[in-house]
N, C-alpha and C positions, 0 to 999 in steps of 0.2 A: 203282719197284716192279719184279720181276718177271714179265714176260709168259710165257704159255703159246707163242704163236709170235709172231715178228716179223718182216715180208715187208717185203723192202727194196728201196728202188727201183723199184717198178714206176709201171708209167703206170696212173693211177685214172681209170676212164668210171664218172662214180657215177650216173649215171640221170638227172640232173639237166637233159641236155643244152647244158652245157655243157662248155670243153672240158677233154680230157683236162689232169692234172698229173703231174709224178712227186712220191711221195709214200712215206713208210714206213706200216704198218699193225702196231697191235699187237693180238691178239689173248687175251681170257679167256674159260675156257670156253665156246669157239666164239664169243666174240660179240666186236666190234669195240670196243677198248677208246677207242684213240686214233686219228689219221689224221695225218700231219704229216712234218715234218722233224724226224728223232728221232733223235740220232748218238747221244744217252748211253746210248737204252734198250737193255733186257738182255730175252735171254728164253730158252727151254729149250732152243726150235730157233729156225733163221734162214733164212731164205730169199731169197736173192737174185733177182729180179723183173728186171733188169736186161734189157730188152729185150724185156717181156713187157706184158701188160695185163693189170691186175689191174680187176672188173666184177663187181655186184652176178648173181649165178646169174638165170639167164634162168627167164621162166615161160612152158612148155608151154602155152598157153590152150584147147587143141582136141588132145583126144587119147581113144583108147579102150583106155587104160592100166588101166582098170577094178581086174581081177582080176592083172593083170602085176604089179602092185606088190605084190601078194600072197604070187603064184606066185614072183617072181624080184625078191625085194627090191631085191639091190645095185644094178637100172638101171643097170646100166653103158653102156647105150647112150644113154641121157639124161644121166648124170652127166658122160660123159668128153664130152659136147660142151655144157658149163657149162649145163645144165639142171637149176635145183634145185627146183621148183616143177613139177607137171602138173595139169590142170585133166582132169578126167573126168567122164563121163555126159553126154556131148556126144549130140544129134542125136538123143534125146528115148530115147537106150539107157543102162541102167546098170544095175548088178549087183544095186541096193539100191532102194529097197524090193522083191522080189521072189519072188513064190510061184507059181512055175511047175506048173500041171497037167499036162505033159507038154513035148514038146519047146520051145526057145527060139525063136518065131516072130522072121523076117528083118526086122528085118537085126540085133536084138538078138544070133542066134548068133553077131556078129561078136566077142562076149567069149568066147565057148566054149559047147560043151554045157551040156545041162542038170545035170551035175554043177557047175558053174560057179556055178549061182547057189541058194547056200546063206545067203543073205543077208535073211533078212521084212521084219527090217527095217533103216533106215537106220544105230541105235544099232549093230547086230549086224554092218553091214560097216564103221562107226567102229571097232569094235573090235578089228575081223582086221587092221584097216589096221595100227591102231596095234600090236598084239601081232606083227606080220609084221618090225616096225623098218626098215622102206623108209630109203632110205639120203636118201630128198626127201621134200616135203612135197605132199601131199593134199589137194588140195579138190576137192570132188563136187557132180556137182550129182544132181539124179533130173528122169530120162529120162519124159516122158508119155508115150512106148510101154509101157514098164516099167510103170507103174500103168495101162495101160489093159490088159493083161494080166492084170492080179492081177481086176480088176473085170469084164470083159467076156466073154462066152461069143461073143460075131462083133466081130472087129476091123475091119471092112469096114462098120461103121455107125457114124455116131454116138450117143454116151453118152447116157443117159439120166440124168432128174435125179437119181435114186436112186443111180447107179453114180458120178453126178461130183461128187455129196455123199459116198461113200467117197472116190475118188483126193483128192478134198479132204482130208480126215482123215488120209490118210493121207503126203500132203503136207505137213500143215502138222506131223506128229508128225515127219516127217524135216527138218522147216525146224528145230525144238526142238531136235534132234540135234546141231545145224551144217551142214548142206545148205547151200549155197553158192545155188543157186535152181533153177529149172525148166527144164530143155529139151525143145524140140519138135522130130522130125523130120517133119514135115508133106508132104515129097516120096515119100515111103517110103508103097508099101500099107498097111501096117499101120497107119497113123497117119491117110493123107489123105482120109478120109470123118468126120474130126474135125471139127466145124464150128468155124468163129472163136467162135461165144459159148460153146464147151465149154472152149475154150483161155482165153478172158475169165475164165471163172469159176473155173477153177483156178487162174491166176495170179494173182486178189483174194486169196489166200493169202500172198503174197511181198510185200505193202503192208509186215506192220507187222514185218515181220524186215528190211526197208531188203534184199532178194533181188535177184539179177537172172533178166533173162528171154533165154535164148541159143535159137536159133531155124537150125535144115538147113531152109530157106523152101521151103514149099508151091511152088514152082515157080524153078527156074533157068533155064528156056527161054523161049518169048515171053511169058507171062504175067510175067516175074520181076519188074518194076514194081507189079503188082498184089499181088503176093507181099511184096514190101517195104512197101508198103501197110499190108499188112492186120499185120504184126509191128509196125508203129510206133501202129497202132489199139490191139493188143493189151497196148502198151507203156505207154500213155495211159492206156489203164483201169486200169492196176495201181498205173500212178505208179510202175512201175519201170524200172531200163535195160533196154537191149533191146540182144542182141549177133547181131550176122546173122554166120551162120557161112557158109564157102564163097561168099563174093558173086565169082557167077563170072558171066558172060552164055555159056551153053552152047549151043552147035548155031549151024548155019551162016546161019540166021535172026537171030542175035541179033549178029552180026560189027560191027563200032562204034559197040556201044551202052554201052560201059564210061561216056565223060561222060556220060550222061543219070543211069544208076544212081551214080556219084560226087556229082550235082546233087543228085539224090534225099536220096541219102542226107545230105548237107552241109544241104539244106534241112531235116531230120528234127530233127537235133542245134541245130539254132538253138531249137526250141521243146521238144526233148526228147532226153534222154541216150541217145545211141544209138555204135555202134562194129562194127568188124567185125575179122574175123580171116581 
């Protein structure tokens, strides 16, 4: 048959971890027809590889690309360094669900002002995404700052059962959506007078859509043990993965404690799916 394109020669890292080959690729309508040693096939265009690496597009997993994919489809600054995948609504910000009464309270105005976020709901920014033609693919998650905004008149308390029976609703209408699952920034003011069982209760949402739970942890300083703690508690209740973003040991207090938190966490994942970035 004839192919659409045919990349020859190059060296394949297919993800698999194992190791590289050199191999031909033919390509239909963008998608990978054959993989192999191919001297017969034919195609419209050819590309010789010869000395390159040819590699499944890398996925951005922590990024606040939010509204950028929007504003500036073609990403060329993700695409030209084999980025075809971004993960957004990291660290408990995201564009969507979101109905702002005034200004974008911090650190959410890291996606832009309040003209920024014209998004209610989650459907409403699946749909700019898609209508925008981003040149990558889109997965979101929704920010618990973001819904504690839409419900909250002081963000410096915790939610009431009234208020975390909305972000409920209005969570699980953006899990319906395709929401990818829940992020917490719990380090962050605006977030960290959230109790662990206000964050339990939202995350009993992400059970039966099989969601995950990504987590900027309540503390990366000396508490950051406790802080990991309490995301693997959180993670347990829901029955879902749990992704600790930023696992750093911050401040001059915390200087070779990386194997404790590596222990920690290795011990996490033997009894629950857990991972960082």
């Amino acid at each position: 048959m004839m192919y659409d394109t045919l990349i020859r020669n190059a060296l394949v890292i297919d993800g698999s971890n194992a190791p590289g080959f050199t191999a031909d690729v033919a390509l239909v309508d963008g998608r990978m027809e054959r993989i192999g040693h191919l001297p017969d096939a034919r195609a419209h265009a050819e590309i010789d590889a010869a000395g390159r690496v040819l590699a499944p597009g890398f996925i951005d997993v922590h990024t606040h690309d939010d509204t950028v994919v929007i504003r500036q489809p073609q990403m060329l600054p993700k695409l030209s360094q084999g980025v075809t995948t971004v993960i957004v609504g990291n660290c408990g910000i995201s564009a969507s669900p979101v109905s702002l009464k005034g200004d974008p309270p911090d650190p959410m105005n890291l996606l832009g002002s309040a003209a920024a976020f014209v998004y209610p709901t989650f459907a409403d920014y699946r749909a700019a995404v898609e209508a925008a033609h981003t040149t990558l693919n889109v997965a979101a998650l929704v920010g618990h700052t973001a819904l504690r905004s839409n419900h909250l008149d002081d963000l410096y308390r915790t939610a009431t059962a009234d208020e975390i029976s909305a972000m409920r609703a209005q969570l699980r209408d953006s899990l319906q959506a395709g929401a990818l699952g829940l992020s917490t920034g719990l380090a962050y003011a605006s977030a960290f007078s959230a109790s662990t069982e206000e964050v339990m209760q939202l995350t009993e949402e992400l059970t039966a859509f099989g969601a995950v739970y990504t987590t900027h942890l309540r503390s990366e300083f000396e508490p950051v043990l406790e802080a990991m703690d309490e995301a693997f508690q959180i993670g347990r209740h829901a029955q879902a993965p749990v992704i600790i973003s930023h696992l750093k040991c911050a401040g001059a207090g915390n200087w070779g404690r990386s194997p404790q938190l590596l222990a920690r966490l290795e011990d996490a994942a033997k009894n629950h799916a857990v991972g960082c970035d």
